[in-house]
Structure formats: structure tokens, C-alpha cells
BALOBA-1460 file (C-alpha; in Angstrom, 3 decimals):
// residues 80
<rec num="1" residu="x" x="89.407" y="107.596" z="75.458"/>
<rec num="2" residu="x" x="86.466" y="108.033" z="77.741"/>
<rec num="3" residu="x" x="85.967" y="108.270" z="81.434"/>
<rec num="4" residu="x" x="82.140" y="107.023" z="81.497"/>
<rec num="5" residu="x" x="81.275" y="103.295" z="82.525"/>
<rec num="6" residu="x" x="80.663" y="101.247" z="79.294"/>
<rec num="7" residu="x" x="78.811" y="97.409" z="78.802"/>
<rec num="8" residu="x" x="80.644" y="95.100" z="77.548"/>
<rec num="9" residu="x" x="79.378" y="95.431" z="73.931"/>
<rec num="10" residu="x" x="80.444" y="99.249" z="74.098"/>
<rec num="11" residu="x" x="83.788" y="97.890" z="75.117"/>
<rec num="12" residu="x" x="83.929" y="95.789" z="72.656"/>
<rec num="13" residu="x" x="82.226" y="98.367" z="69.714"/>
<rec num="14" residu="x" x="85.286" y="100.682" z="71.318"/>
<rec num="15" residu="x" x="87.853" y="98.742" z="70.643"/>
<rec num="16" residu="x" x="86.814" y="96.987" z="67.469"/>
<rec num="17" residu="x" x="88.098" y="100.785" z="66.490"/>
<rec num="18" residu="x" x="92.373" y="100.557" z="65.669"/>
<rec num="19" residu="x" x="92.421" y="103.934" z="66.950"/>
<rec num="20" residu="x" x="91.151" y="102.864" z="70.253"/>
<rec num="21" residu="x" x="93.970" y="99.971" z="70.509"/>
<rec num="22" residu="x" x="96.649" y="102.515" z="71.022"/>
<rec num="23" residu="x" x="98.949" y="101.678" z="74.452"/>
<rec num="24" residu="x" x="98.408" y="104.288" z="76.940"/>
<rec num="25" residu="x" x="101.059" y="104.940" z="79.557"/>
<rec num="26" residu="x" x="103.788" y="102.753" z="80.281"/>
<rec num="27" residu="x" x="103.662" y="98.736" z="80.445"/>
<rec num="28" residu="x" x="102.535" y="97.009" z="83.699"/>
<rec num="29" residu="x" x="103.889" y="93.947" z="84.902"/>
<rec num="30" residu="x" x="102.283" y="91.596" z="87.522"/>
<rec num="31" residu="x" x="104.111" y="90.938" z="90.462"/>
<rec num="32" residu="x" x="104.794" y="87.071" z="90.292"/>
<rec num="33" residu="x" x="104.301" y="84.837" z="87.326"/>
<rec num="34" residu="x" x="101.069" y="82.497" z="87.501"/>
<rec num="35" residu="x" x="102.262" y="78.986" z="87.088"/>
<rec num="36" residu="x" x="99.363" y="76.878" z="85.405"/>
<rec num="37" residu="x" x="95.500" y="77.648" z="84.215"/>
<rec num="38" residu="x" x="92.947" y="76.032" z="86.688"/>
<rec num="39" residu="x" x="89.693" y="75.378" z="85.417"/>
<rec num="40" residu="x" x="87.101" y="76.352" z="87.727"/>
<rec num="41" residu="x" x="83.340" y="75.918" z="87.234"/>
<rec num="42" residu="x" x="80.125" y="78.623" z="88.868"/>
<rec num="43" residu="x" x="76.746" y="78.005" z="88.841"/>
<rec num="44" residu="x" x="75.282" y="80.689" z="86.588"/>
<rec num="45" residu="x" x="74.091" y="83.224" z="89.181"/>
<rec num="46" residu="x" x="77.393" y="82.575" z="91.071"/>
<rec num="47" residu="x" x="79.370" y="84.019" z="87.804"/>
<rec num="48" residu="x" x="76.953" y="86.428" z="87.579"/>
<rec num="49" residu="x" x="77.546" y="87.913" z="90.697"/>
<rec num="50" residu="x" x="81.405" y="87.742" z="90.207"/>
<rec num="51" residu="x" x="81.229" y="89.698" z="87.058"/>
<rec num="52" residu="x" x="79.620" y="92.349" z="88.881"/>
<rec num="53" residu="x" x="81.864" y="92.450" z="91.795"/>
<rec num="54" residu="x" x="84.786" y="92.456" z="89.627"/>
<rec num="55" residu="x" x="83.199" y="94.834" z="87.285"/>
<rec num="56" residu="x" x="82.741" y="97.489" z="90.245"/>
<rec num="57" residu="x" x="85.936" y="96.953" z="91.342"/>
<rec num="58" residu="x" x="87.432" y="97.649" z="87.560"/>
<rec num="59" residu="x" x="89.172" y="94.037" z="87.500"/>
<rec num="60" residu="x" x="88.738" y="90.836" z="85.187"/>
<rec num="61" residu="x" x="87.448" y="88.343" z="86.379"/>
<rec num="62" residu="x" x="89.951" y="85.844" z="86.893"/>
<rec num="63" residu="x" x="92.078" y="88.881" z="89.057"/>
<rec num="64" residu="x" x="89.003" y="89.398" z="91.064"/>
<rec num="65" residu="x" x="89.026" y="85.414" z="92.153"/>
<rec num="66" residu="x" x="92.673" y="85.229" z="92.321"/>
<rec num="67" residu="x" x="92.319" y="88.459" z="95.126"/>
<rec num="68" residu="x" x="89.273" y="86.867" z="96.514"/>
<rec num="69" residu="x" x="91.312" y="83.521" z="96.918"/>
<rec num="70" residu="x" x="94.355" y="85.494" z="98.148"/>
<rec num="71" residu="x" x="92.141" y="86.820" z="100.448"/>
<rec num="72" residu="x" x="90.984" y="83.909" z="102.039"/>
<rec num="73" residu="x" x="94.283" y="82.045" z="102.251"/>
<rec num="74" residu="x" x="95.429" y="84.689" z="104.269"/>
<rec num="75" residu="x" x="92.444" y="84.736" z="106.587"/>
<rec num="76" residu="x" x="92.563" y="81.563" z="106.639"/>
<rec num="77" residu="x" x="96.257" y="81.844" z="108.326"/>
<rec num="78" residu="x" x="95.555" y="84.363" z="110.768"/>
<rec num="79" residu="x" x="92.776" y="82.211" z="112.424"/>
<rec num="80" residu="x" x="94.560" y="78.870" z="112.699"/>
């Protein structure tokens, strides 16, 4: 396992690898179950910019919106 920031294609060279599929640590669970798939559509430099944001913050992208979303529900609520 390494520490260093890899592309996606050195992710994926990585763990093309078995040895590199191995669990580490104990299983996680999420907190809630997610109840149905939503299909959502970016403009191309919109997505872009996700990936990077959830790339720097070491989450997929679908967690990243979910948070972002989460985020703004709740802001939402404290200004109404």
C-alpha cells in the first residue's frame, strides 16, 4: 500500500494487482441506508470541478454531492 496521491489510471494499474485487493482494517458501514439511485446530470466543467473537490477531499463522487446536498438542506433550515 502506498501513502502518495495516485491518478486514476495508477489507481486503477494498482488494483488491477490481486495483491492490492486485500481488505485492510475492519469493515465500515454507512450510517443510514440510501433508498433509491437519482440520476443527476453536470455540464462537463461542472463534473469536472466536482471530481476535483471530491478528489481533495479523498471522497467519491457521489459522497461528495450527497455532503454537499446535506449541506445545503441544512443551511437551508437554519435561514428559514
Amino acid at each position: 500500500m502506498t501513502n502518495k496521491k495516485m491518478t486514476r489510471q495508477e489507481e486503477h494499474d494498482f488494483y488491477a494487482d490481486p495483491e492490492n485487493q486485500m481488505p485492510q482494517g475492519p469493515a465500515r458501514r454507512r450510517n443510514s441506508k440510501l433508498t433509491e439511485l437519482v440520476p443527476v446530470r453536470f455540464p462537463p466543467d461542472t463534473l469536472a470541478k466536482i471530481r476535483d473537490a471530491a478528489d481533495a477531499d479523498d471522497r467519491s463522487v457521489s459522497a461528495w454531492i450527497r455532503r454537499a446536498v446535506d449541506h445545503e438542506l441544512e443551511h437551508d433550515t437554519k435561514t428559514a
